[in-house]
VEXDREN-2710 file (C-alpha; in Angstrom, 1 decimal):
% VEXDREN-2710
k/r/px/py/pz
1/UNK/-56.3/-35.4/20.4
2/UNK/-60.2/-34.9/19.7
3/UNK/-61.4/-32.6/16.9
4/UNK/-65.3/-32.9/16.4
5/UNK/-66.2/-32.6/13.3
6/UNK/-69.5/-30.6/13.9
7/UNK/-69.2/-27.0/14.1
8/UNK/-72.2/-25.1/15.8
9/UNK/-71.2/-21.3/13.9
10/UNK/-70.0/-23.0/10.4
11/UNK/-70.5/-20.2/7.9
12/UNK/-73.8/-19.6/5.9
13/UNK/-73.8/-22.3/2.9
14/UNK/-71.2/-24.9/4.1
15/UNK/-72.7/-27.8/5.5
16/UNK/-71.2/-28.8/9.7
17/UNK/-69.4/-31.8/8.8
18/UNK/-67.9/-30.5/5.6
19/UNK/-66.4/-27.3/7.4
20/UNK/-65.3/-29.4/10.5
21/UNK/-63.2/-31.1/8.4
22/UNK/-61.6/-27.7/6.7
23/UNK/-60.5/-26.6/10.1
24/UNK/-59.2/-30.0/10.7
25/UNK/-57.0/-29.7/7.7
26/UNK/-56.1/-26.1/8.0
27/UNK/-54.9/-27.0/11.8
28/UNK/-52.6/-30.0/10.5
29/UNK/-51.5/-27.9/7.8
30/UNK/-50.7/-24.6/10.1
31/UNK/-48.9/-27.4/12.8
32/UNK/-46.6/-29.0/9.6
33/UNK/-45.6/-25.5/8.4
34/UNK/-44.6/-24.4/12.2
35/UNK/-42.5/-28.3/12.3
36/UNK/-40.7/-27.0/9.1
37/UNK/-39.6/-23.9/9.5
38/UNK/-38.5/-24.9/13.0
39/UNK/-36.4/-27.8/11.4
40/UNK/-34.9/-25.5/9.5
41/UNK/-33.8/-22.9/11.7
42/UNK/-32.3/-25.7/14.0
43/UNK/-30.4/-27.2/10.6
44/UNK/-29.1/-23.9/9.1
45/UNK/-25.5/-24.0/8.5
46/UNK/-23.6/-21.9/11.0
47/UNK/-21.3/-18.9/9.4
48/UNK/-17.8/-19.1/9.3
49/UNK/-15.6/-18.0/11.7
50/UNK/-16.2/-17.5/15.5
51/UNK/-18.9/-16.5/16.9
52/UNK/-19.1/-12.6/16.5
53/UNK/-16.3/-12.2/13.1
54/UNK/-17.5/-10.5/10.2
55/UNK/-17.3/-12.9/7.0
56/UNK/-15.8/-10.6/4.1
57/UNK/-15.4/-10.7/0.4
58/UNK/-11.8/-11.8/-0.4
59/UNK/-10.3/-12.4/-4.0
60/UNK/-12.2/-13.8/-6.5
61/UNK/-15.2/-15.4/-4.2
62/UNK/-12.6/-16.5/-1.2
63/UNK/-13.7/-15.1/2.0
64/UNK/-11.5/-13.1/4.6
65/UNK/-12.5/-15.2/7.8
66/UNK/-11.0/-13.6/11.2
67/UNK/-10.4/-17.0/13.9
68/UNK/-9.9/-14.6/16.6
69/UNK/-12.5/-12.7/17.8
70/UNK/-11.1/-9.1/19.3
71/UNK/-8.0/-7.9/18.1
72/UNK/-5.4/-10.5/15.9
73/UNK/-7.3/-12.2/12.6
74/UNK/-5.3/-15.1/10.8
75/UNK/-4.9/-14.5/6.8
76/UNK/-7.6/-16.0/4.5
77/UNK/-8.2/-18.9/4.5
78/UNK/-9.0/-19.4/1.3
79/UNK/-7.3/-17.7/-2.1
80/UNK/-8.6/-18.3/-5.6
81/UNK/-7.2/-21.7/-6.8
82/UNK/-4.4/-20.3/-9.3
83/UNK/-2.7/-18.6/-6.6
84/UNK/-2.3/-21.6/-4.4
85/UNK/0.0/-23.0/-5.9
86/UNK/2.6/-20.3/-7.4
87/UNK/5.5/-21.4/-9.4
88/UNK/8.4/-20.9/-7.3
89/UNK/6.6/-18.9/-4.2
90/UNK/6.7/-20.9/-1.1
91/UNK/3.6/-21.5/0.7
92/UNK/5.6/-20.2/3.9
93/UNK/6.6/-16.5/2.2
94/UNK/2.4/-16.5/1.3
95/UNK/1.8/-17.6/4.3
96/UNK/3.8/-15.2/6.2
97/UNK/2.3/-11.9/3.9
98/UNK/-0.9/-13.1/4.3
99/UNK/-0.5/-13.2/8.1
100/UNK/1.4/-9.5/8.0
101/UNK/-1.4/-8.3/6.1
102/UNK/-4.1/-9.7/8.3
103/UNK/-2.2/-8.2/11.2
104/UNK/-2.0/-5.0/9.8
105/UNK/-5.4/-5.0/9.2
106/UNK/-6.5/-5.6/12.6
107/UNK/-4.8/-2.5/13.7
108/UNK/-6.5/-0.5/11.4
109/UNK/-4.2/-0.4/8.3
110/UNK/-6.2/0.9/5.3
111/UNK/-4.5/-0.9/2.2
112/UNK/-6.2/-2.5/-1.1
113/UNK/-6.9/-5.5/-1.1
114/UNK/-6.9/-6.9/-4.6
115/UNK/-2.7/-7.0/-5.2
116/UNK/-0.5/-8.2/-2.9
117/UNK/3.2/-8.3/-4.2
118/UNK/6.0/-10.7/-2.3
119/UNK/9.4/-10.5/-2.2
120/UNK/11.7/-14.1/-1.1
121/UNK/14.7/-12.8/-0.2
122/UNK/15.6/-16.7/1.1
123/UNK/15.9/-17.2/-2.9
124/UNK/19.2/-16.3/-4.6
125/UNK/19.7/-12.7/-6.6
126/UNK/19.8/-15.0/-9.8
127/UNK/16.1/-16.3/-9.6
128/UNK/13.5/-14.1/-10.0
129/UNK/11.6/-13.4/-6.2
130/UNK/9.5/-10.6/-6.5
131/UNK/5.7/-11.8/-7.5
132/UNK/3.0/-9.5/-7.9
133/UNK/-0.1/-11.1/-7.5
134/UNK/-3.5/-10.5/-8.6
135/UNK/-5.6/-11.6/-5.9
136/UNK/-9.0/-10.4/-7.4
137/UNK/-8.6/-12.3/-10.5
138/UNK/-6.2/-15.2/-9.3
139/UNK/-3.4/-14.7/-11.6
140/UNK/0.2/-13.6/-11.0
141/UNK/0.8/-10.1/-13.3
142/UNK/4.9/-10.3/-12.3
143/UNK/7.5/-12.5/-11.4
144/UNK/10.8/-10.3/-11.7
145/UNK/14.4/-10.5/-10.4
146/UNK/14.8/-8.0/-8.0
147/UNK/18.1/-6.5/-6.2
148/UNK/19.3/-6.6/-2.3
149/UNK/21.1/-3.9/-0.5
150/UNK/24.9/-4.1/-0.7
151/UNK/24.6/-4.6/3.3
152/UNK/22.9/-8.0/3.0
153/UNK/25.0/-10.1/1.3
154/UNK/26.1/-10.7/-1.9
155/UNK/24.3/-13.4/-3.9
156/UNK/21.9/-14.2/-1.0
157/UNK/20.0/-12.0/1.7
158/UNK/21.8/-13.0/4.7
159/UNK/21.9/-9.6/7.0
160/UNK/18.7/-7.0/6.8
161/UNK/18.5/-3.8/9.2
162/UNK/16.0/-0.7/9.5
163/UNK/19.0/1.3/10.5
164/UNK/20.1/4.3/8.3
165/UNK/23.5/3.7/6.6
166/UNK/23.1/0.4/7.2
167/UNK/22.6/-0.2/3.1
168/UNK/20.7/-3.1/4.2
169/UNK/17.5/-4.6/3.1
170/UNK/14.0/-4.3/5.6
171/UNK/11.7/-7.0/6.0
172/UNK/8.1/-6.9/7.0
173/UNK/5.3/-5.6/5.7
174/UNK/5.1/-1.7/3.3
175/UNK/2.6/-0.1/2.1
176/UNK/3.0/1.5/-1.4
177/UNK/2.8/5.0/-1.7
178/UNK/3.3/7.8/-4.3
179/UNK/5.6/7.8/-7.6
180/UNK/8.5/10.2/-8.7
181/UNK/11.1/10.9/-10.7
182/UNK/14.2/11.0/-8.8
183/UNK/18.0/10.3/-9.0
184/UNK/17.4/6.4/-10.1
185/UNK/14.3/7.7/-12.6
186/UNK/11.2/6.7/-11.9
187/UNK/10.2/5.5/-8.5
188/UNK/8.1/4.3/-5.5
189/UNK/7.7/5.6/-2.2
190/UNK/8.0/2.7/0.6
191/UNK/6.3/3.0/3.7
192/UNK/7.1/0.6/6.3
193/UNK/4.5/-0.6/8.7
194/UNK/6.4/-2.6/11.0
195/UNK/7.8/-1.0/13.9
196/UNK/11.4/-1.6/14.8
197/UNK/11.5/-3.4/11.8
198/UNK/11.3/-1.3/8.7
199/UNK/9.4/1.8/9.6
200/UNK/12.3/4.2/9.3
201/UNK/11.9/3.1/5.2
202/UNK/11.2/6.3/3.9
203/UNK/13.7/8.2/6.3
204/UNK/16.4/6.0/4.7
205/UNK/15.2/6.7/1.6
206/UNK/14.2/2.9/0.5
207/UNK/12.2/2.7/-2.4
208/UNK/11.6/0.8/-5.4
209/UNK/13.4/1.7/-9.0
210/UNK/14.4/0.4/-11.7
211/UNK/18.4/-0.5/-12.3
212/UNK/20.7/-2.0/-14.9
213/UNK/22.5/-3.9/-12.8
214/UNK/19.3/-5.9/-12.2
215/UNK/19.6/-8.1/-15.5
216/UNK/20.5/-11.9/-17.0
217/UNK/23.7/-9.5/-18.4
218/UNK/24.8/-8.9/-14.8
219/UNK/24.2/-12.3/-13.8
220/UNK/26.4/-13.8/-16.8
221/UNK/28.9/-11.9/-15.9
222/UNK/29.6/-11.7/-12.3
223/UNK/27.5/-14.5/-11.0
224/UNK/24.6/-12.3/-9.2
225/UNK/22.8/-9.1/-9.5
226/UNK/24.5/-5.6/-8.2
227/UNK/23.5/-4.4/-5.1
228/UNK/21.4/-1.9/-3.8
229/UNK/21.6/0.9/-0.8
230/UNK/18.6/-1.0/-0.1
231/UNK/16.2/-0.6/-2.2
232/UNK/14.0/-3.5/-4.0
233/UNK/15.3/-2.7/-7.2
234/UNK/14.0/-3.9/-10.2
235/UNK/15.0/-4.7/-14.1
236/UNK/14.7/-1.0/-15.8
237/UNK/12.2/-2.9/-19.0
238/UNK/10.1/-3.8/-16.3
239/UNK/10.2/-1.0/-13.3
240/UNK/7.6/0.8/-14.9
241/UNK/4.9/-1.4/-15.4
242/UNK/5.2/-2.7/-12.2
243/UNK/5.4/0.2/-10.6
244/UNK/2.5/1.7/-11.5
245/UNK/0.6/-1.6/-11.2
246/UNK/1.3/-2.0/-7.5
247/UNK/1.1/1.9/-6.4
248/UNK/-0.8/4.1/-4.4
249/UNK/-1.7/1.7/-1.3
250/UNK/-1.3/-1.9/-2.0
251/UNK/1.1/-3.9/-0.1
252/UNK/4.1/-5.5/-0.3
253/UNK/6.1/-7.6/1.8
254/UNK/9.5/-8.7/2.3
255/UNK/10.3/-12.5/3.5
256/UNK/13.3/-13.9/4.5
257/UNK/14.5/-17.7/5.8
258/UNK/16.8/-18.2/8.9
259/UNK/16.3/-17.5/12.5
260/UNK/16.6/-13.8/12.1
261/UNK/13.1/-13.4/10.2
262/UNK/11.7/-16.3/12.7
263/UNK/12.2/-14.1/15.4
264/UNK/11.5/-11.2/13.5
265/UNK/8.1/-12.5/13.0
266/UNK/7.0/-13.8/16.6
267/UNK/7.8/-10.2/17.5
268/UNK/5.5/-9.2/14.8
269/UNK/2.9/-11.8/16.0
270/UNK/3.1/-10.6/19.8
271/UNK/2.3/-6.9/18.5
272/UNK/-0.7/-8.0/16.9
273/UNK/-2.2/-10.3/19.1
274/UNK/-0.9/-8.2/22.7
275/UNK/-4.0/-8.7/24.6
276/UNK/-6.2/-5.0/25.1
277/UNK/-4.8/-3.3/28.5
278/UNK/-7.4/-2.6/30.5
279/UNK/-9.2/0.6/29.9
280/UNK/-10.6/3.6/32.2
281/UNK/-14.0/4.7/31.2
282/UNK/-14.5/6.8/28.0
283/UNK/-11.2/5.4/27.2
284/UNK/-10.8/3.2/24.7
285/UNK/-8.5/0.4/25.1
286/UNK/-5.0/0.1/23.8
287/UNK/-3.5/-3.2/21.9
288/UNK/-0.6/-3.0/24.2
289/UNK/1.5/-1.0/27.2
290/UNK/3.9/1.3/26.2
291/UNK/6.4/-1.0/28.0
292/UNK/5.3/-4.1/26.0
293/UNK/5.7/-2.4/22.6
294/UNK/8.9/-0.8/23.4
295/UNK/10.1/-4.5/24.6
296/UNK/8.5/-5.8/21.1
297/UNK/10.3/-3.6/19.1
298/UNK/13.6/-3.9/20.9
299/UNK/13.9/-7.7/20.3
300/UNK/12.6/-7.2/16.6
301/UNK/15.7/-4.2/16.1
302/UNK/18.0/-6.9/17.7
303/UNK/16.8/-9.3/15.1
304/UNK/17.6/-7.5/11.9
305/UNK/20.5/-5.7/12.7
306/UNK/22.4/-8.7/13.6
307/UNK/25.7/-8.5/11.3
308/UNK/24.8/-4.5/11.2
309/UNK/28.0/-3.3/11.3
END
């Protein structure tokens, strides 16, 4: 490349040669600026996620990162470092609410986001498997012993149903509603999200409460906690606080080992990830046929009623 260094037009005062070489330099320096910032665009680091996926706050700086675009999202990928590790919790039960919640989300579930409370009904009555946990903060606020319907077993969860009468505990995923008093004192309304599954919650009258039979007394003496109709029920010196803790739209969700939640849970999956049927215009689409979520719920009804009756 040729630059001469005399300028015919060099402004008034500023010698040829001396404003040649200006131009000179303010041309290398425009070119290196371009060569930078291009460099840079070309190394930026790419988002998470896919292509497309909103990145959003979750937790205490963890992000919520959808890996599939459209209409299922996987849970977060990241929590804040207390929680990954809970005493006692298994990473599959966190796993699995974290999922469920994900899910629920991607169908257009409104819940909050900074509790999420877990229940392991694969543990004994005599360990404490209920955790609240703080996901905004990283800390766990309960870990309580908590009751299973009279239905299910006696010192293990072994049989769960939606159906009424059934005095059998639902699994799945709730979300937590309004408080009363009512004929077990102060309470919380249960709504189940999961169709087939646990949806007929508040129909069956499944809430949470406190209860004496939920204590380290009851244990001593008869080897396991009393039973429930149903209901997640919880020591009466700690109902309270916990109640009102998780209330009024957070979510909770009920795991369980054995084949029965496994299948449970593909159904589950299948529901959230049923590919869009195809759409007329002005329509919008649907996350699955009529026929494929009566065929969902079926198998997920067969599931948890097995040992029903």
């Amino acid at each position: 490349m040729r630059v001469n260094l005399t300028s015919p037009s060099a402004p008034s005062g500023v010698p040829a040669g001396r404003g040649g070489r200006l131009l000179l330099v303010s041309t290398l320096a425009f070119l290196l600026l371009l060569a930078v910032a291009g460099l840079r665009r070309g190394t930026a680091a790419a988002p998470e996620g896919a292509a497309g996926d909103p990145v959003r706050p979750y937790g205490d700086g963890a992000r919520f990162v959808p890996a599939v675009s459209g209409t299922a999202a996987q849970a977060p990928r990241m929590l804040p470092a207390a929680l990954r590790d809970v005493a006692g919790l298994s990473p599959r039960a966190l796993s699995a609410a974290l999922d469920a919640v994900a899910c629920a989300r991607s169908r257009g579930v409104a819940g909050r986001g900074d509790l999420l409370t877990v229940i392991d009904y694969s543990l004994p009555s005599t360990a404490p498997r209920l955790w609240v946990l703080d996901l905004a903060h990283g800390r766990v606020l309960f870990h309580e012993l908590v009751a299973h319907g009279a239905g299910s077993g006696d010192n293990y969860a072994t049989r769960f149903s939606n159906a009424p009468d059934s005095r059998q505990t639902s699994l799945g995923l709730f979300l937590t509603g309004g408080t009363y008093e009512g004929g077990n004192g102060y309470s919380l309304k249960l709504n189940g999200l999961d169709r087939g599954v646990n949806d007929l919650a508040e129909e069956r009258r499944v809430v949470m409460h406190g209860a004496w039979y939920v204590s380290a007394d009851h244990v001593q003496h008869f080897g396991r906690l009393g039973r429930s109709w149903g209901c997640p029920a919880l020591p009466v010196a700690s109902a309270h606080a916990v109640i009102d803790a998780i209330k009024n739209g957070t979510f909770l969700f009920s795991y369980a080992g054995g084949p029965a939640f496994q299948t449970v849970q593909a159904a589950l999956r299948s529901t959230c990830a049923a590919p869009a049927a195809p759409a007329s215009p002005g329509v919008p689409a649907a996350s699955a046929t009529p026929a494929t979520a009566a065929a969902i719920t079926a198998t997920a009804t067969a599931a948890i009623s097995a040992g029903t009756h």
